[in-house]
C-alpha positions as CSV (number, residue, x, y, z in Angstrom):
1,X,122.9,-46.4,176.6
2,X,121.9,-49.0,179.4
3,X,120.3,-47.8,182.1
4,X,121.5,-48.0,185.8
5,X,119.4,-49.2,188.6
6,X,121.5,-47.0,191.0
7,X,119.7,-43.9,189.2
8,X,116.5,-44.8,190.2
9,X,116.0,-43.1,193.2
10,X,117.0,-39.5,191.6
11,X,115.0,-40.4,188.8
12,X,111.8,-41.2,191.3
13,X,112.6,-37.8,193.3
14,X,113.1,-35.8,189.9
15,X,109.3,-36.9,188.8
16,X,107.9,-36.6,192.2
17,X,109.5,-32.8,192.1
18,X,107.7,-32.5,188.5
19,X,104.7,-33.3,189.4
20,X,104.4,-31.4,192.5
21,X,105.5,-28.5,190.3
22,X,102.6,-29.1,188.1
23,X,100.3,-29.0,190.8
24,X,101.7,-25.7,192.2
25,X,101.2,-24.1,188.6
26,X,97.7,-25.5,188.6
27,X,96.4,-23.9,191.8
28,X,96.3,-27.0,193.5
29,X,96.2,-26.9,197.9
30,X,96.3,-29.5,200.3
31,X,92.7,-30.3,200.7
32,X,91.9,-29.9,197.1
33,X,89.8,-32.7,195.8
34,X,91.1,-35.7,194.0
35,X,89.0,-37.8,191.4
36,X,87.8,-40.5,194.0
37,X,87.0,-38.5,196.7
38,X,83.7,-39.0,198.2
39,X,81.0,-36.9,198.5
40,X,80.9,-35.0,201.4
41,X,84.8,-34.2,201.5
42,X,84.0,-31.4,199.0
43,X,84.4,-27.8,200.2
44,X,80.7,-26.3,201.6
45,X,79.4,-23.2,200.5
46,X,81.6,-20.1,202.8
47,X,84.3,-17.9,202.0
48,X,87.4,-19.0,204.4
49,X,89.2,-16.7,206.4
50,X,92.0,-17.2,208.6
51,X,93.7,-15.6,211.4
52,X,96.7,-15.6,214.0
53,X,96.4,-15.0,217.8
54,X,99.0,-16.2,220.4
55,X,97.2,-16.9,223.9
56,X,98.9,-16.9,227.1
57,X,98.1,-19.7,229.9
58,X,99.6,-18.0,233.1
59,X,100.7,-19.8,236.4
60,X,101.3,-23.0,234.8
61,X,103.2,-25.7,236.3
62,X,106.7,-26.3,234.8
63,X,107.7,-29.9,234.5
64,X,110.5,-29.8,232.8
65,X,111.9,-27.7,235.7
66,X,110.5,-29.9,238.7
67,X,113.2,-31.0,241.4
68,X,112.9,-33.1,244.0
69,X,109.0,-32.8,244.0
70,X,108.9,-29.1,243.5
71,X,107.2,-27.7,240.3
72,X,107.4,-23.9,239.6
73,X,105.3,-22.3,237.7
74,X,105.4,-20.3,234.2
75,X,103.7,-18.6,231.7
76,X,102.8,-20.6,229.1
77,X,102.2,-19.3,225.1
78,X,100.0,-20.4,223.2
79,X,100.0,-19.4,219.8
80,X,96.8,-20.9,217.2
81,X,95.6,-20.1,213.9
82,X,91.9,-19.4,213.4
83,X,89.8,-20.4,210.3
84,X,86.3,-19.4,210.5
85,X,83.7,-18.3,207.7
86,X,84.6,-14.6,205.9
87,X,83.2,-12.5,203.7
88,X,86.3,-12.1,200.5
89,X,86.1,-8.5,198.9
90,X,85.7,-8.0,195.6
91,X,89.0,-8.5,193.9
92,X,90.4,-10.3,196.6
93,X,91.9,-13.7,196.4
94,X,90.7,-16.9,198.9
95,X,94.4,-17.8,199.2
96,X,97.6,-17.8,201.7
97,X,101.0,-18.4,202.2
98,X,100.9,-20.7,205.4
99,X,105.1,-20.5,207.0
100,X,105.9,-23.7,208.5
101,X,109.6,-25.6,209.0
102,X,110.6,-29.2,208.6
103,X,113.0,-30.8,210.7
104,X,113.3,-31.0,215.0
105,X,114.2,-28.8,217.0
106,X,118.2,-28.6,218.4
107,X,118.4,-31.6,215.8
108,X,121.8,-31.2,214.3
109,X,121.1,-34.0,211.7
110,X,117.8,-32.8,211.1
111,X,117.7,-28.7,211.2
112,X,115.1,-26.3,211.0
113,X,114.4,-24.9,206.9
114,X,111.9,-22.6,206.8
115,X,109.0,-23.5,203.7
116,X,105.9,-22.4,202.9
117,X,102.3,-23.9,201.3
118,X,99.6,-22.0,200.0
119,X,96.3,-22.6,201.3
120,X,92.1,-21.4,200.3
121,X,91.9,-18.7,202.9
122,X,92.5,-15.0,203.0
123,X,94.7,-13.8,205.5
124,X,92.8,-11.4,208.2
125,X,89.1,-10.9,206.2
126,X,86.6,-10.1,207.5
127,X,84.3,-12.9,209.8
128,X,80.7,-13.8,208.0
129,X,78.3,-12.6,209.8
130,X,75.1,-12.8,208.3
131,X,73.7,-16.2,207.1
132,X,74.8,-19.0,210.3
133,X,74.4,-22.4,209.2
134,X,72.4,-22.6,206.5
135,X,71.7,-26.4,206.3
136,X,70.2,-26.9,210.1
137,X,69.4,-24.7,213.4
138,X,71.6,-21.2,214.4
139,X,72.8,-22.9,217.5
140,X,71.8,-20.8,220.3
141,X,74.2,-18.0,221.7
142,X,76.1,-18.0,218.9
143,X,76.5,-18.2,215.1
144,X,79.1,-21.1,214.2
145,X,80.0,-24.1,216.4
146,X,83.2,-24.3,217.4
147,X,86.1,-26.9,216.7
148,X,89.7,-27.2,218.6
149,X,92.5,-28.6,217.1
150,X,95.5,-30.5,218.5
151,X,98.4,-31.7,216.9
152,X,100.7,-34.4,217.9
153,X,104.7,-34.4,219.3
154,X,106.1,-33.3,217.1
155,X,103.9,-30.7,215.1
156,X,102.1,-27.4,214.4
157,X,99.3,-26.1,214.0
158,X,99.7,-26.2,210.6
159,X,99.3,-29.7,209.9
160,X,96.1,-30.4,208.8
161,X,95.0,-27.2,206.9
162,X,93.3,-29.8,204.4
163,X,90.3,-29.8,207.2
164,X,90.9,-27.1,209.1
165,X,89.8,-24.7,205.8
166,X,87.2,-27.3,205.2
167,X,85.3,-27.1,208.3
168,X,85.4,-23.5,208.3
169,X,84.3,-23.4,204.4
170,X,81.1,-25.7,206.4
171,X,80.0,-23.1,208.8
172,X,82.5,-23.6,211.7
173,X,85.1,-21.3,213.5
174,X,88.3,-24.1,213.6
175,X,91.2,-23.0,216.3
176,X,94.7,-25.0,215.7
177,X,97.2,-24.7,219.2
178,X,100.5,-24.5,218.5
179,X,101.4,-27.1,221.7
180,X,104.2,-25.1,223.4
181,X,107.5,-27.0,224.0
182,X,106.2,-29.8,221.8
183,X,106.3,-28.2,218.0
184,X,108.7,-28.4,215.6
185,X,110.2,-25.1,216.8
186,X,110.6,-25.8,220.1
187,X,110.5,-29.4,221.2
188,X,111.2,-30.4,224.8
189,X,110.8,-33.0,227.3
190,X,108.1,-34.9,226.7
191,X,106.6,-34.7,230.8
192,X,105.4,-30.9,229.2
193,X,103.5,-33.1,226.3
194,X,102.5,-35.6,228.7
195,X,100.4,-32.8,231.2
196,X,99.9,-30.0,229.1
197,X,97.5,-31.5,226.2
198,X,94.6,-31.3,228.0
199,X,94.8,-28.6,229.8
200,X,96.0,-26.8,226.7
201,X,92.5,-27.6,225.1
202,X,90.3,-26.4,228.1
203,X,92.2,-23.4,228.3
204,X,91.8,-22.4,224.3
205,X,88.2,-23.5,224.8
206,X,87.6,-21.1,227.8
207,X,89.4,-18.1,225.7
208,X,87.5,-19.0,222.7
209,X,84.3,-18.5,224.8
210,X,85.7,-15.4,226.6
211,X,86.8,-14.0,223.0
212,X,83.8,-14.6,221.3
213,X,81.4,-12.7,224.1
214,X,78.9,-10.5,222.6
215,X,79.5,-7.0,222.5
216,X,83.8,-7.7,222.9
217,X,86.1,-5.7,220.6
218,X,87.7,-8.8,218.9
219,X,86.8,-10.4,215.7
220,X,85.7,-13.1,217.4
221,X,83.1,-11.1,219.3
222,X,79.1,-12.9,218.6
223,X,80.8,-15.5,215.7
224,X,81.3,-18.5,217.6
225,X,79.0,-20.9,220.0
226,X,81.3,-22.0,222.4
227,X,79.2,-24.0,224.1
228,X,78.6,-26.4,221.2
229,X,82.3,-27.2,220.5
230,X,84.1,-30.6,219.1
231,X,87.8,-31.5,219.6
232,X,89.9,-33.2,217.5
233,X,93.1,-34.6,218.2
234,X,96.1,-36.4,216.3
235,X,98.7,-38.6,218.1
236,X,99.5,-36.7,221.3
237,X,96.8,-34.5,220.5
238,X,94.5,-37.2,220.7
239,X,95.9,-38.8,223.9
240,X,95.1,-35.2,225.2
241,X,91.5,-35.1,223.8
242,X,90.6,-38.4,225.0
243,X,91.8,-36.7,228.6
244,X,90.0,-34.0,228.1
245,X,86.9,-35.8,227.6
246,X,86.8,-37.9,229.9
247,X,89.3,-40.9,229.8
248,X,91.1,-40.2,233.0
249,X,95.0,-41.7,232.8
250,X,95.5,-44.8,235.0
251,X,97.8,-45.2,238.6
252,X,100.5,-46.4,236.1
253,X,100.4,-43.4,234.4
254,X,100.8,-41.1,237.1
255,X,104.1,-43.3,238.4
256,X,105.7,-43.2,235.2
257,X,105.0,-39.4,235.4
258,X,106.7,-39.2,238.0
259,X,109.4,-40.9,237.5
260,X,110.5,-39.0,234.3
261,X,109.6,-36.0,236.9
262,X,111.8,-36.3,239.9
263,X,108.4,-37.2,242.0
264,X,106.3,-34.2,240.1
265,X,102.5,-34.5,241.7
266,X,101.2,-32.2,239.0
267,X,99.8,-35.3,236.7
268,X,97.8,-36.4,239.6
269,X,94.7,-34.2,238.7
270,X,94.8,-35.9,234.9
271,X,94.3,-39.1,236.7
272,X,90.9,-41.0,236.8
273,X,91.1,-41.3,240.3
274,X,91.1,-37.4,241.1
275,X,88.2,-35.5,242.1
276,X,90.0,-32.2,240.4
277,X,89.6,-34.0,236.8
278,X,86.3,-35.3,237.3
279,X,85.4,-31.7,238.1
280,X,87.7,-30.4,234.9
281,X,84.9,-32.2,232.0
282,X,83.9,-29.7,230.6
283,X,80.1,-30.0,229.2
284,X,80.6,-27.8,226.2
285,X,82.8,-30.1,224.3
286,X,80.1,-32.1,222.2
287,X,82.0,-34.9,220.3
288,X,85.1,-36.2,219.6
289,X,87.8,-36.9,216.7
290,X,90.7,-38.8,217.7
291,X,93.2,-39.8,215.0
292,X,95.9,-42.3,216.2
293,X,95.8,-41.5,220.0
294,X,98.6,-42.3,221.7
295,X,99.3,-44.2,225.1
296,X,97.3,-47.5,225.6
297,X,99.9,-49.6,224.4
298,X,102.1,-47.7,227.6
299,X,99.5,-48.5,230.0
300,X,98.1,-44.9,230.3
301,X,94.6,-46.4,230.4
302,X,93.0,-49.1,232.2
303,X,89.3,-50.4,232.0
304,X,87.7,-47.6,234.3
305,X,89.9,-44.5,232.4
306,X,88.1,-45.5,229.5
307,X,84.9,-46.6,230.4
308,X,85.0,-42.8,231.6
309,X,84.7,-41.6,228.1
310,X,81.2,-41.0,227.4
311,X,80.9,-38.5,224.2
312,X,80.4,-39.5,220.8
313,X,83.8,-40.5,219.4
314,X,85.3,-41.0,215.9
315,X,88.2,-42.9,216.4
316,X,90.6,-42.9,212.9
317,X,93.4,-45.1,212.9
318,X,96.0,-47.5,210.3
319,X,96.1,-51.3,210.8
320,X,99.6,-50.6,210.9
321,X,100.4,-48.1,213.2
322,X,103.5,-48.7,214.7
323,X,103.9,-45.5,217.2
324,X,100.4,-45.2,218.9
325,X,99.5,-48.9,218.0
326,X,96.5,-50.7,216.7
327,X,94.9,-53.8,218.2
328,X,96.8,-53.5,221.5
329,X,96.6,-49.6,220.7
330,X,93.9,-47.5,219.0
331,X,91.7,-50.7,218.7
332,X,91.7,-51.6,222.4
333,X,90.8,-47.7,223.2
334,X,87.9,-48.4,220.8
335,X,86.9,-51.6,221.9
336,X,87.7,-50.4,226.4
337,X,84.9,-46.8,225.9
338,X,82.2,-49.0,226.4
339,X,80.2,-45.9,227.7
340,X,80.5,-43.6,224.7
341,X,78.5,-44.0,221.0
342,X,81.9,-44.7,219.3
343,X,83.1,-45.2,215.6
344,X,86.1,-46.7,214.4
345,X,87.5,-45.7,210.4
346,X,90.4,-48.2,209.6
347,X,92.9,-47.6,206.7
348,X,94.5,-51.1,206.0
349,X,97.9,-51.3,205.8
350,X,98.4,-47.8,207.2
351,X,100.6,-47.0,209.8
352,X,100.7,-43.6,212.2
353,X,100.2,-41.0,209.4
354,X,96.3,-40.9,209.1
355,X,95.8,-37.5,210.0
356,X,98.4,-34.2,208.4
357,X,98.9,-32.8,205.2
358,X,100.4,-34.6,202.3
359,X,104.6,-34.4,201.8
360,X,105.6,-30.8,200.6
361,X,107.4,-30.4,197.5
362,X,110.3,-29.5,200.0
363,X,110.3,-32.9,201.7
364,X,111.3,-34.3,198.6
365,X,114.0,-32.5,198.0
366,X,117.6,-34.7,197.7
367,X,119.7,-35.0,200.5
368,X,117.1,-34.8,203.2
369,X,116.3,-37.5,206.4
370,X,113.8,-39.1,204.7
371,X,111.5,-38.5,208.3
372,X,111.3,-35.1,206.3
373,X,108.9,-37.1,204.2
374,X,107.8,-39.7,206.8
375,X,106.7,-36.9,208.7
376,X,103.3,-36.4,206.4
377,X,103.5,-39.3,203.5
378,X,102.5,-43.2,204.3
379,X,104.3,-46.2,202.8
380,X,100.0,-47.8,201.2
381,X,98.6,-44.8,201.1
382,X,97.9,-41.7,199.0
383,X,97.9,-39.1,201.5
384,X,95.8,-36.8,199.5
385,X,92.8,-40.0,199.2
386,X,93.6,-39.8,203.1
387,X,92.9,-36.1,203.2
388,X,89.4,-36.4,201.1
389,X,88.3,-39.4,203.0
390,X,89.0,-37.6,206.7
391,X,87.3,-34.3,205.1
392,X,84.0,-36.5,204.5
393,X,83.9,-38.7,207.5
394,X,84.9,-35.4,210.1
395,X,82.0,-33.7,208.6
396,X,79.5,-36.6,208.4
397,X,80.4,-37.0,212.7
398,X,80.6,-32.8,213.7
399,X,77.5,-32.4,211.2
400,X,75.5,-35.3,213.1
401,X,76.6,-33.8,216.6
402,X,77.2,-30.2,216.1
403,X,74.7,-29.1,213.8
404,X,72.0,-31.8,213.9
405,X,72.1,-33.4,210.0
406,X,71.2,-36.0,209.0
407,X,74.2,-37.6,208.1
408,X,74.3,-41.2,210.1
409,X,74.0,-42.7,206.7
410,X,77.5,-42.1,205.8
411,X,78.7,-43.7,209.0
412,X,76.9,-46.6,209.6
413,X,78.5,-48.9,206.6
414,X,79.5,-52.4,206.3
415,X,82.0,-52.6,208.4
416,X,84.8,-54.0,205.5
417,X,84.8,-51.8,202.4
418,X,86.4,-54.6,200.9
419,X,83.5,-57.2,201.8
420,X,80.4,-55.0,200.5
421,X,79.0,-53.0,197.9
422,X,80.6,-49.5,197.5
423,X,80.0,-46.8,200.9
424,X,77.6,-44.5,201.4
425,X,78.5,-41.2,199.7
426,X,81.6,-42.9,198.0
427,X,82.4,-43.9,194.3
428,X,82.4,-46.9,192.7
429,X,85.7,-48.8,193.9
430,X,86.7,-46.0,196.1
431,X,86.1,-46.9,199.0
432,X,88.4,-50.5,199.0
433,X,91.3,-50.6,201.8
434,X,88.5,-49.3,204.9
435,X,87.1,-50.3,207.6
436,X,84.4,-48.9,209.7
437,X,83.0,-50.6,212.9
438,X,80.6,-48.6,215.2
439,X,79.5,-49.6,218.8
440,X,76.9,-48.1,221.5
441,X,76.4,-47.7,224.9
């Protein structure tokens, strides 16, 4: 019987659909490591548990409600998932069933459908107390360093459970926002997006630190060092990170705020120029992980917003990237912190997609907008290589500046992969298609 060309694509979905089955009867999880994956990707030595708490930022400004120059105010939910070290019982499982959707929001060609993914965590255990980090220094005041997590428009805090279990598995209590008014569930304007990042992240710090005082009845209570905290943000969520941090948003930023605003002055206190943000920094946040941070290429920086960046920074971008940008875009962000002890990991040929969890078996499911896919999966890349290589280089940069190792060895490469003998800490041939650069102060 010849074979028709016009089949291929069902054939190509039918195997993708095997072999994702195969995996699930495996065991395997988003994060799990693949063959290549180099060496410090691989899960460290805690029990993960994981957690749900919904947060509530009252008196908040409400953008998407301003009129002619007046901006009520709302209350503003916040709900994020909390991975942090556990102790597993005896005969208990380290696994979940993580609920997210696919799909937008009031989409009609792209509706809501409900899936879920399993994950290396068990749902509600109980926090390890006992042992704080084993390979450097208890910080002081608290047991684990903390690390927030911020997801980009659209998303959840879902996204990137491939490193959220892994950092926890490392000794660190991870919190994931779900962004109100900018997840799948609930998209809206994007003016809420455009304000509320940052703010979002200083608020979950400062309940982080309030839930974690000693001698509080939450979980939280003495298992988390607030005050040695990173952030790391993807997309929106690293515009919002960068913000937080200290790259305070240009004049043309604030007019185009306005603009989409009705005359809104409530991005005026984001801006560089505002003795409010300047005052907002907040000296507990430690370092910096910003995959594919939007806004440069829109003008939402100039040379003093960035030079105002001054924390360690990994920056993680694709050559590609054709939302946030890369040489006029991620690369000039790089290249304009010229105050901050920066690093810059480069998958060639990638576009925006550096950062989530690999396609689920859902995604590739016949008869779906192929964004379904887009949403996690890149055209040169395999997403789960991405996933091992972000696992090692997040904990090579938090471990150098949260916990004090010794791990600058895995950072400071040749600059192209391609160029030089094999990376620090990768396999032989594995570590082809990167690029690191690294500048100073």
């Amino acid at each position: 019987m010849r074979f028709h060309y016009r089949f291929l694509p069902l054939l190509l979905v039918g195997l993708l659909l095997s072999v994702s089955a195969v995996y699930a009867q495996d065991g395997f999880v988003f994060g799990d490591l693949m063959p290549d994956a180099p060496e410090l990707a691989a899960r460290g030595t805690y029990s993960v548990g994981v957690r749900s708490l919904t947060l509530v930022h009252t008196g908040q400004l409400d953008v998407l409600h301003a009129r002619a120059g007046e901006t009520p105010r709302y209350d503003r939910p916040l709900p994020v998932e909390i991975w942090y070290p556990a102790t597993i019982p005896a005969g208990k499982a380290e696994r979940v069933l993580y609920e997210q959707v696919m799909g937008n929001f009031n989409d009609a060609k792209r509706p809501l459908i409900p899936f879920t993914f399993a994950g290396r965590a068990l749902r509600d255990a109980e926090p390890n107390r006992g042992t704080g980090n084993p390979a450097g220094a208890t910080p002081a005041g608290g047991i684990y360093p903390l690390v927030i997590v911020s997801h980009g428009y659209t998303g959840s805090r879902l996204l990137f459970t491939y490193l959220t279990e892994n950092l926890a598995s490392k000794g660190y209590v991870v919190v994931s926002i779900d962004h109100t008014e900018s997840t799948f569930r609930d998209a809206a304007g994007f003016q809420s997006t455009l304000l509320n990042r940052a703010l979002d992240d200083l608020f979950v710090l400062n309940e982080m630190a309030r839930l974690s005082e000693k001698g509080g009845k939450t979980f939280l209570a003495g298992l988390l060092d607030a005050n040695n905290t990173g952030l790391i943000g993807y997309s929106m969520g690293g515009y919002g990170a960068l913000n937080a941090t200290g790259a305070g948003y240009s004049a043309n930023a604030g007019k185009f705020f306005g603009q989409m605003t009705g005359g809104s002055k409530a991005f005026e206190t984001r801006l560089m120029s505002s003795p409010e943000y300047k005052a907002s920094l907040d000296p507990r946040i430690k370092a910096v992980v910003a995959f594919a941070p939007w806004g440069m290429e829109r003008g939402f920086w100039d040379a003093e917003g960035l030079a105002g960046l001054k924390l360690p920074t990994l920056f993680v971008a694709g050559s590609k990237d054709d939302i946030s940008g890369y040489e006029k875009g991620i690369k000039a962000i790089f290249d304009g912190a010229v105050n901050a002890d920066r690093y810059l990991l480069t998958y060639l040929n990638a576009r925006h997609n550096v950062a989530p969890n690999p396609p689920p078996v859902e995604s590739l499911k016949p008869g779906l907008h192929i964004d379904e896919y887009y949403r996690y999966a890149e055209p040169a890349w395999n997403e789960r290589r991405i996933n091992n290589i972000n696992q090692h280089f997040v904990t090579a940069f938090l471990g150098m500046h949260l916990k004090k190792q010794e791990y600058a060895k895995y950072l400071d490469v040749p600059q192209s992969a391609n160029d030089s003998p094999v990376w620090t800490g990768f396999k032989p041939r594995s570590s082809v298609g990167l690029e690191m650069r690294h500048a100073k102060p």
